[in-house]
C-alpha positions in Angstrom: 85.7 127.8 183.0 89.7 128.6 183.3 90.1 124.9 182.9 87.8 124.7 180.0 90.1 127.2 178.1 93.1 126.1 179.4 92.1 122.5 177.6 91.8 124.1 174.5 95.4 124.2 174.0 96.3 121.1 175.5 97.9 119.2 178.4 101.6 120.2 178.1 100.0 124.0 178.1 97.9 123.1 181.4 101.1 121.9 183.2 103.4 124.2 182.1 100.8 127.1 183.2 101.1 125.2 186.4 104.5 125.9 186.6 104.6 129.5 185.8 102.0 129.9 188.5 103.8 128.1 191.2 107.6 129.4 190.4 106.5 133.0 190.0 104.8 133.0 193.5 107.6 131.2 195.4 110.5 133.6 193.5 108.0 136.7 194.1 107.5 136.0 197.8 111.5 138.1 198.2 110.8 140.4 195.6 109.9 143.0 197.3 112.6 142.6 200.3 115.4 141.1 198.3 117.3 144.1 197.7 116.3 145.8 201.0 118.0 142.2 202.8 121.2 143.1 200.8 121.7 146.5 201.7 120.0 146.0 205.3 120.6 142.5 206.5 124.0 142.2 204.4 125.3 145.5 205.0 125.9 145.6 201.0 126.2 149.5 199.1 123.8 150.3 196.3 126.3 149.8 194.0 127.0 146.4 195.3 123.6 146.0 195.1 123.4 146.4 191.7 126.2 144.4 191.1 124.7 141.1 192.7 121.6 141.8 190.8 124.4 142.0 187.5 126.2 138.7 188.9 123.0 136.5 188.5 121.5 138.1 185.5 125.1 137.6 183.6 125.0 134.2 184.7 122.1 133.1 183.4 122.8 135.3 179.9 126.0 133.3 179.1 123.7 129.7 179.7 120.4 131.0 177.9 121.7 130.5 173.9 123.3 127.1 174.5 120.2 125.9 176.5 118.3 127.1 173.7 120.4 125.3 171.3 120.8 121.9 173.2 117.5 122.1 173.8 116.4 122.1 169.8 118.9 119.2 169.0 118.3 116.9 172.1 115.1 117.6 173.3 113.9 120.4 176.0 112.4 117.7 178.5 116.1 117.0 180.4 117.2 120.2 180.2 114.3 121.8 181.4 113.5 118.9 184.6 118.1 119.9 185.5 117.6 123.9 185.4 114.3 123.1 187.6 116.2 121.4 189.9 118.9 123.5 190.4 117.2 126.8 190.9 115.5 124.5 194.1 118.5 125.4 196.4 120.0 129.2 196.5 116.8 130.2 198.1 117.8 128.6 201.0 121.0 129.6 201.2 119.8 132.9 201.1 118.6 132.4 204.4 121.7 131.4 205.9 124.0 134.7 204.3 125.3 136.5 207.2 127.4 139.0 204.8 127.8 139.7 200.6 130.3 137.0 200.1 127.6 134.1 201.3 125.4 135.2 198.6 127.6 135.2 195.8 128.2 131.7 195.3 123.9 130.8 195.3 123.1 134.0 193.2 125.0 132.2 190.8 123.8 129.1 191.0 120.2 130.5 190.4 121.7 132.8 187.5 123.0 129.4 185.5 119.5 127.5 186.5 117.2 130.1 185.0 119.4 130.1 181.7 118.8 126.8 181.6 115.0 126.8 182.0 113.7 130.0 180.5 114.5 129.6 177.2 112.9 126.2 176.8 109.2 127.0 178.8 108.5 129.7 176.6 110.0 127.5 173.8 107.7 124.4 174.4 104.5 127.3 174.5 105.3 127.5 170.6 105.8 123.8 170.6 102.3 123.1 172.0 100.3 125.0 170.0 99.2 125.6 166.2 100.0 129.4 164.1 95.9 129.9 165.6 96.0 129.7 169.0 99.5 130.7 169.7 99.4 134.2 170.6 96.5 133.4 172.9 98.1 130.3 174.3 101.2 132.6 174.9 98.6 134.9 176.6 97.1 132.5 178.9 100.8 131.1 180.1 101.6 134.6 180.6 99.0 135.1 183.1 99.4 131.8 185.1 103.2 133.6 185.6 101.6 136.9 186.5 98.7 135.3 189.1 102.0 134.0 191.1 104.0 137.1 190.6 101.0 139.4 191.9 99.8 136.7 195.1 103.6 136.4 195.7 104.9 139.9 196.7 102.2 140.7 199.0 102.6 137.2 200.8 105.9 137.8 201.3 106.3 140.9 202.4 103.7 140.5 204.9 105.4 137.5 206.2 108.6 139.8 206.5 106.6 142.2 208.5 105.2 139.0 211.0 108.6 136.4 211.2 111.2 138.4 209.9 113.0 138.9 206.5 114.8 135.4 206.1 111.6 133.4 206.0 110.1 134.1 202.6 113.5 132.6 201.3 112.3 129.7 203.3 109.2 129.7 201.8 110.3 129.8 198.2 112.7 127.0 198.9 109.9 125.2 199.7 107.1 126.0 196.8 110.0 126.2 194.1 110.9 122.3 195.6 107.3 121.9 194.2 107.7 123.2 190.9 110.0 120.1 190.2 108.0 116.8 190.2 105.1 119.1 187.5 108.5 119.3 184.9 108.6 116.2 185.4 105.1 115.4 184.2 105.9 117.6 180.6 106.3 115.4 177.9 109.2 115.9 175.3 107.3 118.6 173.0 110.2 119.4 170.5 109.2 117.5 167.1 111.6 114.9 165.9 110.2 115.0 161.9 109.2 118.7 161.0 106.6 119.5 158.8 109.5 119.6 156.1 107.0 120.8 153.6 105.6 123.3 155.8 108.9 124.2 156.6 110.5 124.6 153.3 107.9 126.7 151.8 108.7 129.0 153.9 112.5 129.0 154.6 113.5 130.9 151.5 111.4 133.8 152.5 112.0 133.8 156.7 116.0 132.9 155.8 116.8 136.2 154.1 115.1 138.0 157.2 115.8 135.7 159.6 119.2 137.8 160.8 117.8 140.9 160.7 114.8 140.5 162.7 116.7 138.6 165.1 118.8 141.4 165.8 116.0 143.8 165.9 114.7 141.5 168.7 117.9 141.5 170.4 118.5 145.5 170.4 114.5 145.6 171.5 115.3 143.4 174.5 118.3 145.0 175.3 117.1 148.8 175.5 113.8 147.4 177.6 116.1 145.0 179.4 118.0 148.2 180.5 115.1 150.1 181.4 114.1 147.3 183.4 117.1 147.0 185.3 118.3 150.5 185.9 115.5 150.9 188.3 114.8 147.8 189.6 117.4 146.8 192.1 116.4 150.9 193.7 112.2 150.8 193.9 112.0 149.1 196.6 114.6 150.7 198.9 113.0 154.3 197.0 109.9 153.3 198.4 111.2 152.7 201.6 113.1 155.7 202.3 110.7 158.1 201.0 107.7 157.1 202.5 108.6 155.0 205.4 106.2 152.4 204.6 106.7 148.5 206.1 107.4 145.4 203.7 103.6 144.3 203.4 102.9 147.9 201.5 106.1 146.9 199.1 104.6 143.8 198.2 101.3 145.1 197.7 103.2 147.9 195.4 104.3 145.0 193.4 101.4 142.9 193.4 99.3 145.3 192.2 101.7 147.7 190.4 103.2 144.6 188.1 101.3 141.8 188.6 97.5 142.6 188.6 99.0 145.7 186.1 100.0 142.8 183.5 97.2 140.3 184.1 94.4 142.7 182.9 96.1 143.3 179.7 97.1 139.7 178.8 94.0 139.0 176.8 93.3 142.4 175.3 97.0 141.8 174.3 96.6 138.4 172.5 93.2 139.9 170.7 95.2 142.8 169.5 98.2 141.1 168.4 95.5 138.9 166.2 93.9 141.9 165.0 96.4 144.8 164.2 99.5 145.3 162.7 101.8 143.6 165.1 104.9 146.5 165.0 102.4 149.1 165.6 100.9 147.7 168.9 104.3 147.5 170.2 105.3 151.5 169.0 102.3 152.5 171.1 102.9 150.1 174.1 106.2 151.1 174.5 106.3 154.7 174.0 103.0 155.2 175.7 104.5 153.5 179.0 108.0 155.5 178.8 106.3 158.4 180.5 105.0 156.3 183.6 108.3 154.9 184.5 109.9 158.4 185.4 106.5 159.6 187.2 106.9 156.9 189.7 109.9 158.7 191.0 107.7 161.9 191.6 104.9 159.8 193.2 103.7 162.3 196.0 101.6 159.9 198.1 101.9 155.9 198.4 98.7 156.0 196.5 100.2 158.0 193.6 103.4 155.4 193.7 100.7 152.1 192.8 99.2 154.5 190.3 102.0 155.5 188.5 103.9 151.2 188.4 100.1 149.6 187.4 100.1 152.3 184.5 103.6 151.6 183.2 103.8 147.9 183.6 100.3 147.8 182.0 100.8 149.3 179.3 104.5 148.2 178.7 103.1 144.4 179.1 100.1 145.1 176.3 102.6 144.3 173.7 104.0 141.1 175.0 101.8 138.8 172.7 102.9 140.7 169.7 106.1 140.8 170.6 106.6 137.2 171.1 104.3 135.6 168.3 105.8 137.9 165.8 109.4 136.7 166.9 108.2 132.9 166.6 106.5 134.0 163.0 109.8 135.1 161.8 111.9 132.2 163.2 111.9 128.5 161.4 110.3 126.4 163.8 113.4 124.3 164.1 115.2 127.4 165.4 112.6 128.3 168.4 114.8 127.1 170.9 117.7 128.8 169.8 115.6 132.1 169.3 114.0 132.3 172.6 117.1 131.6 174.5 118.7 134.5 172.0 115.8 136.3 173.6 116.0 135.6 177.0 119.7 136.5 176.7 119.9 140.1 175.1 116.6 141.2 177.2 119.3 139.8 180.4 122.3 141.8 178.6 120.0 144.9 178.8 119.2 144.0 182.0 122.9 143.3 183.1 124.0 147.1 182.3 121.0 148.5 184.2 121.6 146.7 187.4 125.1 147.3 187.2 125.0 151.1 186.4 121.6 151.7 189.1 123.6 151.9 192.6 125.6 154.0 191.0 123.5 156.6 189.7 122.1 156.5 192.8 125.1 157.2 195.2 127.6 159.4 192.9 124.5 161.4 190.4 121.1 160.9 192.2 118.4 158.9 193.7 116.0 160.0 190.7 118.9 159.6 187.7 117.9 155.7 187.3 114.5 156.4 187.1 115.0 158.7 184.3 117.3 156.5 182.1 114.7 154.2 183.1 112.1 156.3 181.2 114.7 157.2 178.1 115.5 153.5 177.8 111.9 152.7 177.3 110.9 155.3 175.0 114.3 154.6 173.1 112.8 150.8 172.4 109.9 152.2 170.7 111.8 153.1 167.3 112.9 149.1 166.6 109.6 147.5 166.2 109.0 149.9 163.2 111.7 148.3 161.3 110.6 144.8 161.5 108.3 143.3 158.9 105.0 142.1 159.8 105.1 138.9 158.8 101.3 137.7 158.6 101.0 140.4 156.1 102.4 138.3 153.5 101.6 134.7 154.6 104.9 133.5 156.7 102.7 131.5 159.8 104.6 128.4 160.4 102.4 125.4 160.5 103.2 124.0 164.1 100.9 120.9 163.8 
């Protein structure tokens, strides 16, 4: 049946769900103990654990426009199979770091592979499929990334828990060394003659808007890209510390507090996007989940702390359709590359400040001040998708076929 609807959009949408499945169990198997091996294993501060977190993410920032770019001009195949590739190793090395300054060099490394590659998969998702079945074929993608991200966590925490904390690196190395030969299968998706008709009916009316949503987008991305990662690099070693709890109950924190949280609401997501006012479904989403993000913090039980992620991560990721077909909608299809890695990059910007500033909240103001600018962040966000237009209103669906 899951095959049935994945072949409704197509074989370069059945591999690249593939993908997502398979990359976001292997990087999810040290999600849950990566920053606990920094400060632990590596002997690292908060605040320099917020600043390898910042290292990566800035990284992979800087490469995510010109990826974007290149890959609208040449192609997205190449770039895609080289960014796949590279992100093969750190992992690895991860497993040999004995102190900080081992890490640095492979955390960057997998910072300038994921700029290369993120940009262009959810790029080639708008290649793939028509105005109809994109917010649903975004959807479905989506949840081939969130079945890894939700098997991953538990799987590697418990294998922390049993062999130790280097061996989930191990074990990524080895499934993301998988990932590799399925890019390779993609076929080159970006169109070489646009539908110039299709496309110049409607550049007059996307151009004059064109900059503005765009930067909507970008100040979006960045306020939930800091919310994001102002608490992220700290949940785990939260959780930890408060409730003394092993590494298999982290993963199954994020396993079921992200990644069954943001599978459930994938399709409800996609149907709403198709049948409301676009702007609107995001206003709730995000300021509905802002409240969630600073009750984690005041979780009373272990129980309460699942509760309190599914609700916020779940209601946070109803929007993600919206968010993303709107964003194509009001982008010429010949800029989709350039748009996503835009994307990618300020939502990485936002994410940059948050994992720098979180350690230090946490050691010179409070172990609970990055969960409330956490919470202020995401409520923040909710304002911007007011100003945007909804462009379906008024007829601006790109013809992708």
């Amino acid at each position: 049946m899951l095959l049935n609807r994945f072949a409704i959009y197509g074989r370069e949408i059945l591999i690249l769900s593939a993908i997502f499945l398979v990359n976001s169990l292997a990087i999810d198997l040290i999600t849950p103990i990566w920053p606990i091996f920094i400060t632990d294993s590596l002997g690292a501060s908060m605040t320099e654990l917020g600043l390898v977190f910042s290292i990566s993410n800035a990284v992979a920032a800087v490469i995510q426009i010109p990826s974007g770019l290149l890959s609208d001009k040449y192609g997205r195949r190449r770039l895609h199979a080289l960014g796949t590739l590279l992100a093969v190793f750190p992992p690895l090395m991860y497993s040999s770091a004995r102190n900080l300054n081992d890490l640095v060099p492979w955390v960057m490394l997998s910072g300038f592979a994921t700029g290369l590659y993120i940009p262009i998969r959810w790029a080639i998702v708008a290649d793939a499929s028509s105005s109809k079945t994109m917010a649903s074929a975004y959807s479905w993608t989506n949840i081939s990334w969130l079945l890894g991200s939700t098997a991953g966590p538990f799987i590697g925490g418990v294998i922390a828990d049993i062999y130790g904390i280097r061996i989930p690196f191990i074990a990524c190395f080895a499934l993301r060394f998988t990932v590799f030969p399925l890019v390779l299968l993609l076929r080159e998706t970006k169109r070489k003659t646009q539908a110039k008709t299709d496309e110049s009916a409607v550049a007059a009316s996307v151009s004059g808007s064109y900059a503005t949503a765009m930067m909507l987008f970008a100040l979006i991305n960045i306020f939930q890209g800091f919310g994001l990662g102002v608490a992220g690099p700290v949940i785990p070693v939260f959780v930890v510390s408060t409730f003394s709890v092993d590494f298999a109950f982290v993963g199954i924190l994020y396993s079921i507090g992200f990644g069954v949280a943001s599978i459930v609401v994938q399709l409800p997501g996609g149907r709403c996007s198709d049948r409301f006012d676009r702007r609107l479904v995001m206003f709730v989403s995000f300021l509905a989940s802002a409240p969630f993000f600073l009750l984690f913090a005041y979780a009373r039980s272990p129980v309460e702390l699942i509760l309190f992620m599914f609700v916020s991560n779940a209601v946070l990721n109803l929007s993600w359709s919206a968010f993303q077909t709107l964003m194509m909608d009001a982008t010429p299809s010949s800029k989709w590359g350039f748009i996503n890695g835009i994307s990618a990059t300020t939502f990485w910007a936002g994410q940059i400040a948050g994992n720098a500033v979180s350690g230090i909240l946490w050691d010179n103001v409070g172990a609970l001040v990055p969960f409330y600018a956490s919470s202020l962040a995401i409520g923040l966000s909710a304002i911007l998708p007011l100003l945007l237009k909804e462009t379906r209103a008024k007829g601006l669906h790109i013809s992708t076929r």
